[in-house]
C-alpha positions as CSV (number, residue, x, y, z in Angstrom):
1,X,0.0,0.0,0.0
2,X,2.0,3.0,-1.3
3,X,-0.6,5.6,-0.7
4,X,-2.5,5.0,2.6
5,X,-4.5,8.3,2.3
6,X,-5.6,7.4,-1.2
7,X,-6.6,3.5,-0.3
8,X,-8.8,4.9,3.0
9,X,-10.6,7.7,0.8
10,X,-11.8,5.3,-1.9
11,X,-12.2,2.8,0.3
12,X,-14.7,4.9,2.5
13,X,-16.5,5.8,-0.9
14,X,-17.0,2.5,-2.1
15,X,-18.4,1.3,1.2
16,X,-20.8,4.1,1.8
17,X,-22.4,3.3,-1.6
18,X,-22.2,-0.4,-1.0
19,X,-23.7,-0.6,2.6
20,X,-25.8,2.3,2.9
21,X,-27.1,2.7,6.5
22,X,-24.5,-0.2,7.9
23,X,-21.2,2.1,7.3
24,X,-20.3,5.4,9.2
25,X,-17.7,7.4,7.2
26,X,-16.1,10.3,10.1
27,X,-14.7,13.1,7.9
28,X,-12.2,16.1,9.6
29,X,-10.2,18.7,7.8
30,X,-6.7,18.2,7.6
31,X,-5.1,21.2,9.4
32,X,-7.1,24.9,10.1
33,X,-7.9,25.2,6.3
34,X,-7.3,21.7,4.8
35,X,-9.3,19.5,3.1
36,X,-11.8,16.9,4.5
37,X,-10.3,13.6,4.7
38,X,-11.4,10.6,6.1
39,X,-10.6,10.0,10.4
40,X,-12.5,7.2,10.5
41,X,-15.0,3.9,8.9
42,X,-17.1,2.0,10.9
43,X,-19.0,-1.0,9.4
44,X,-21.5,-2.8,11.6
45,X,-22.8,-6.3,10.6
46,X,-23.8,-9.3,11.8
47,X,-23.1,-8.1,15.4
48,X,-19.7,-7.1,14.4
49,X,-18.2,-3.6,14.5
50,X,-15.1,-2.8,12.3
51,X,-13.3,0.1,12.9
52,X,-10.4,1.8,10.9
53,X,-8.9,4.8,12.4
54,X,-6.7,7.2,10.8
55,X,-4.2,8.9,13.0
56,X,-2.1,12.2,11.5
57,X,1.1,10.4,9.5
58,X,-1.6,8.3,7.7
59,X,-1.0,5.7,10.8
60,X,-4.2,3.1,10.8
61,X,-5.4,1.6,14.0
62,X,-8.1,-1.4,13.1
63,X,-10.8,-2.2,15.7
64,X,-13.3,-5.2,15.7
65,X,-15.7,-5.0,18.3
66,X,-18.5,-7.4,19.6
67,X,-22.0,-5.4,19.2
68,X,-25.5,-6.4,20.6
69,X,-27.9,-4.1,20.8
70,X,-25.9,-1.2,20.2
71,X,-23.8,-2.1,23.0
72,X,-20.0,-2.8,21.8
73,X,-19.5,-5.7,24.7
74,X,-15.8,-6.0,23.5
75,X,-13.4,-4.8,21.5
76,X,-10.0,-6.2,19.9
77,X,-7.5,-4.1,18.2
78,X,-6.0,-6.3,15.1
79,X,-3.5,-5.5,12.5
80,X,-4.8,-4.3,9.3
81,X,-4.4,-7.2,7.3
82,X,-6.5,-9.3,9.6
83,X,-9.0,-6.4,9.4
84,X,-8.9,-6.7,5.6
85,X,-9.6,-10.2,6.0
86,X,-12.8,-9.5,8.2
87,X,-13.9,-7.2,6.3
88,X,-13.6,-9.7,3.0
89,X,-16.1,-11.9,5.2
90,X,-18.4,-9.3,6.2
91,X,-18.7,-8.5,3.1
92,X,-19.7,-11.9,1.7
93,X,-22.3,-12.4,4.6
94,X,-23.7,-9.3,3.5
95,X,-24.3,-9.8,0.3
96,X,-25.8,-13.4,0.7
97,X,-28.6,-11.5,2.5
98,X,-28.6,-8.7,0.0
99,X,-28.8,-8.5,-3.6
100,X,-28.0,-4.7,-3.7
101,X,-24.8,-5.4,-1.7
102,X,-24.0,-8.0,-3.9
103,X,-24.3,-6.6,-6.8
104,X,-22.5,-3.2,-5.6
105,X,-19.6,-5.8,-4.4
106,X,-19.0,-7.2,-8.1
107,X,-19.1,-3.8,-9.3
108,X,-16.4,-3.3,-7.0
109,X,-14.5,-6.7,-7.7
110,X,-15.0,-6.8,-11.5
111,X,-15.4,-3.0,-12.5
């Protein structure tokens, strides 16, 4: 991953048009006058929270949390390729529940 800052913005994008209502994008400006960039994604599914936070220095911190009624009952910090990983899985639960999420996911895949 060369350009962290590019991967997290398109990333957020692609997520908030995939899972509509399931995905939280947090957006801050960079600096006094900066642009708006991407602090944080949360994705909640199937009782699962994952969480990517990005730090100044484009430094990610990934987060999955155990959710139940709102309440996150506990959370694990993981490296970002396990995140990835259960994210992937998320994912593919999702869209076997939902044909809009699996069809936005092969645009994603294959476009």
């Amino acid at each position: 991953m060369t350009d962290v800052g590019t991967f997290v913005e398109s990333l957020a994008t692609k997520l908030e048009e995939m899972l509509p209502g399931l995905v939280k994008v947090d957006r801050g400006r960079q600096g006094f006058r900066g642009p708006k960039i991407v602090r944080r994604i949360a994705i909640d599914v199937d009782g699962a929270r994952l969480q990517l936070d990005r730090r100044d220095g484009d430094v990610l911190d990934c987060k999955c949390a155990r959710v139940s009624g709102g309440i996150v009952l506990k959370t694990d910090e993981i490296g970002f390729d396990d995140w990835l990983d259960q994210l992937g899985r998320a994912l593919a639960a999702e869209a076997d529940r939902s044909q809009r999420t699996r069809q936005a996911l092969e645009r994603l895949l294959l476009g």
